[in-house]
ZANU-619615 format. One record per atom (N, C-alpha, C): y, x negated, z negated; residue in three letters. Coordinates in pm, whole numbers, plus 50000, padded with zeros to 5 digits. Atoms other than C-alpha are relative to their C-alpha. Layout:
N
YXZALA
...
// end
This chain:
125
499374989950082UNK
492524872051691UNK
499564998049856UNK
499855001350139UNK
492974870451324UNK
499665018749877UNK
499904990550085UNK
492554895051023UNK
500874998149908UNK
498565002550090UNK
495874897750849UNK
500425014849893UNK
499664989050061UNK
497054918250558UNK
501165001849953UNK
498114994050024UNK
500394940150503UNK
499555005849893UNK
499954996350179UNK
500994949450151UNK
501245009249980UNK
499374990050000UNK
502884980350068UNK
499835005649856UNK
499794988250081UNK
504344999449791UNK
501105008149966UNK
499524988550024UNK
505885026049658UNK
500125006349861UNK
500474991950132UNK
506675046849370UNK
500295016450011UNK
500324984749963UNK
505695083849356UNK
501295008649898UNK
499174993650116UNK
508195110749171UNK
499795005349935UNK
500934998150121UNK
505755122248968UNK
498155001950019UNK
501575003350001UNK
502065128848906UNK
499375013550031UNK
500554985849950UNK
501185159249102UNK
499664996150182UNK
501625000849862UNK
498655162549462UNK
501434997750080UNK
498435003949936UNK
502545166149670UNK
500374985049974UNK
499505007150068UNK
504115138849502UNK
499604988550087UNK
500635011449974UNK
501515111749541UNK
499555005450156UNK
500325000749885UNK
500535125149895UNK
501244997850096UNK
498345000949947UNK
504355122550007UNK
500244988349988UNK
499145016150041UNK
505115091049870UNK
498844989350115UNK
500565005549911UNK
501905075450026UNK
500275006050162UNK
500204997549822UNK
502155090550400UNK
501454990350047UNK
498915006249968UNK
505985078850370UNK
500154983350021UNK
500165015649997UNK
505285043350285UNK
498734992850120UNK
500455003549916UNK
502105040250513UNK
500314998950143UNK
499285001549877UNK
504025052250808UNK
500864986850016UNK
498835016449995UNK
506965022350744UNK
498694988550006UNK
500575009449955UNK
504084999350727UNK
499624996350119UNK
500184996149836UNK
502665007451038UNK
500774998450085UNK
498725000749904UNK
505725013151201UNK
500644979750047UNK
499525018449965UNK
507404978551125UNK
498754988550024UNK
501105013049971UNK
504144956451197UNK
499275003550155UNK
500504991049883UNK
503564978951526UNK
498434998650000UNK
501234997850030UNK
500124984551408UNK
499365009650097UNK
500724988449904UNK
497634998951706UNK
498535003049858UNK
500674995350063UNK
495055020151552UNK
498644993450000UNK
500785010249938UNK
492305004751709UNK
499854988049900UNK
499845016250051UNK
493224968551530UNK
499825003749802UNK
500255001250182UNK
492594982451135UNK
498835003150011UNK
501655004150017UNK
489664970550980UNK
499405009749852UNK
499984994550117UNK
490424991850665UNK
501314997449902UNK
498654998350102UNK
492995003050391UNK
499124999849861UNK
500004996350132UNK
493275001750047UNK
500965005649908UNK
499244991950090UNK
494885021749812UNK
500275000049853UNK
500104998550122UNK
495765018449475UNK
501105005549933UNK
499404991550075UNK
497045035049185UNK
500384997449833UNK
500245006950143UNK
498535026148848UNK
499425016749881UNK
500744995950089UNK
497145046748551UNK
500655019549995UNK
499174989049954UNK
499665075248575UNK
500275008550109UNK
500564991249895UNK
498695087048883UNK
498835005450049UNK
501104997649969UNK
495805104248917UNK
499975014950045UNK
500244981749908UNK
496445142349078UNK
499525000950118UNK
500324996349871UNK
495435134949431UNK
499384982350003UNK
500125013149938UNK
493605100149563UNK
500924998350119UNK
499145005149898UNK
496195083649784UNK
499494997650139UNK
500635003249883UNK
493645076350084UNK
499945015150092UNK
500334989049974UNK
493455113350135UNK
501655001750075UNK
498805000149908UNK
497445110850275UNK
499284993250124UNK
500015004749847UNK
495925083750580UNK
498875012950032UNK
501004991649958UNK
492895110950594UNK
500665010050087UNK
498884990749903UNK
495675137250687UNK
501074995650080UNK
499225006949925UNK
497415116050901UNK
499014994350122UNK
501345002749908UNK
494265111351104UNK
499324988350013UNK
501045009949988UNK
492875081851008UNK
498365003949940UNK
500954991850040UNK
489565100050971UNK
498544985450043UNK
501155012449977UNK
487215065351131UNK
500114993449921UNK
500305016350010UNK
488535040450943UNK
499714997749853UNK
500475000750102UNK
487115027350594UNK
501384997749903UNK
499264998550070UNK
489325036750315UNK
499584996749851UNK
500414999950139UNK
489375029849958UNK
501025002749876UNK
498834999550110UNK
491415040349615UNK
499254991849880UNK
499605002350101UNK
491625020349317UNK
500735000149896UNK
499054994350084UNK
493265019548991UNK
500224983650009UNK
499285013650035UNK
495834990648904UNK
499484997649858UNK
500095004250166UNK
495314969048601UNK
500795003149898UNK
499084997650084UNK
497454983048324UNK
500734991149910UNK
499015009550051UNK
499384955848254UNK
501185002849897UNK
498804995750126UNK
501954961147929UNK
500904992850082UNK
498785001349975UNK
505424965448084UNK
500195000350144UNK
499955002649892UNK
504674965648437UNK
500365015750080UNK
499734984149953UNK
505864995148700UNK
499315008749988UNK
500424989649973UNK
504835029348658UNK
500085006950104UNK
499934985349878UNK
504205057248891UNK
499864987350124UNK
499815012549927UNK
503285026949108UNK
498735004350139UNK
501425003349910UNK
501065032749464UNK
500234986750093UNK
499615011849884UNK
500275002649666UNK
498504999950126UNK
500645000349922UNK
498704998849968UNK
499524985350113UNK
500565011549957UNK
496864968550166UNK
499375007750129UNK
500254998249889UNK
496144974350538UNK
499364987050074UNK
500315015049911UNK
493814948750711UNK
499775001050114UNK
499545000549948UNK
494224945851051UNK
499964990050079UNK
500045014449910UNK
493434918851376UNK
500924998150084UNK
499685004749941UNK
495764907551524UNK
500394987250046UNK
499985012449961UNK
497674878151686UNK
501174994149955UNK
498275004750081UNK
500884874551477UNK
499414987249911UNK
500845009150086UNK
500764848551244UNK
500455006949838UNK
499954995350160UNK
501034851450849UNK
501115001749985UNK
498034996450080UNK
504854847850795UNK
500945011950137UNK
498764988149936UNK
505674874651093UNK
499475014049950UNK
500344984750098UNK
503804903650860UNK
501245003449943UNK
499024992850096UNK
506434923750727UNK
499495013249898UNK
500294993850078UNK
505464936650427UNK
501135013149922UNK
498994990150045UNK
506904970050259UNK
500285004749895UNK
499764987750160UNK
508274983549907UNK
501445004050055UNK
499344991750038UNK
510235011249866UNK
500165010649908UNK
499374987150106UNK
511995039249638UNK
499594993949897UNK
500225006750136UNK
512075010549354UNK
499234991350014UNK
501115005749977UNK
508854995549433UNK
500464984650065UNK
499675014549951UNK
511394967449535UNK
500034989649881UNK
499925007550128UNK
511344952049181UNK
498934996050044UNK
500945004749994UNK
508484943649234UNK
500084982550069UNK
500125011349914UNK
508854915149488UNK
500944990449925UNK
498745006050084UNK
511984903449229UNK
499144991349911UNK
500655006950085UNK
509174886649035UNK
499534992550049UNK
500565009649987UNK
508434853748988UNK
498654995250064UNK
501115004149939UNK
505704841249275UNK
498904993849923UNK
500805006050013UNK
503824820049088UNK
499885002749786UNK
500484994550133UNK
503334837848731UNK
498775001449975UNK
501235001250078UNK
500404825548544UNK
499074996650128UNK
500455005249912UNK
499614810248876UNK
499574982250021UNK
499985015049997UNK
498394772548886UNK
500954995350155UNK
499285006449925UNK
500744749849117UNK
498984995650134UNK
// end
């Protein structure tokens, strides 16, 4: 068995404790869901947040969703000039026996621009 990670985001509809706890429970569920994630098999989440969100920590949605064992964490995103706002993303790690290219990773409500960008930006070959 392997440790594999699903990558998730989202963008919140504004910057209030609702908002960002809605947007995250919605997007962690679709992760979960489409990777049929047993509970059991996560090793830990991460959470992050770009600069504009700060009314509620996002980890506190899996908290009320009952992930109450497993090691959680929030961060802030790098504030990159020009990059999405109102932006949460999430990283779920996770053992199983899939391999790397059957992860299905998730953005939604916009958060699909994201993936529209160039793979290998400011990336060496």
């Amino acid at each position: 068995m392997l440790c594999r990670g699903i990558r998730g985001a989202t963008l919140a509809a504004g910057n209030t404790r609702e908002e960002i706890l809605s947007a995250t429970q919605e997007l962690l569920r679709k992760m979960l869901s489409a990777n049929y994630v047993d509970k059991q098999s996560v090793a830990c989440m991460f959470f992050s947040t770009t600069a504009d969100l700060n009314a509620e920590f996002p980890a506190l949605a899996a908290r009320q969703m009952g992930w109450t064992d497993t090691a959680l964490m929030c961060l802030q995103e790098i504030p990159v000039p020009g990059s999405l706002g109102r932006c949460i993303r999430i990283m779920v790690l996770f053992n199983t026996e899939k391999r790397a290219e059957d992860i299905r990773h998730v953005y939604i409500n916009g958060a699909e621009a994201l993936r529209a960008q160039p793979q290998n930006q400011g990336m060496l070959p």
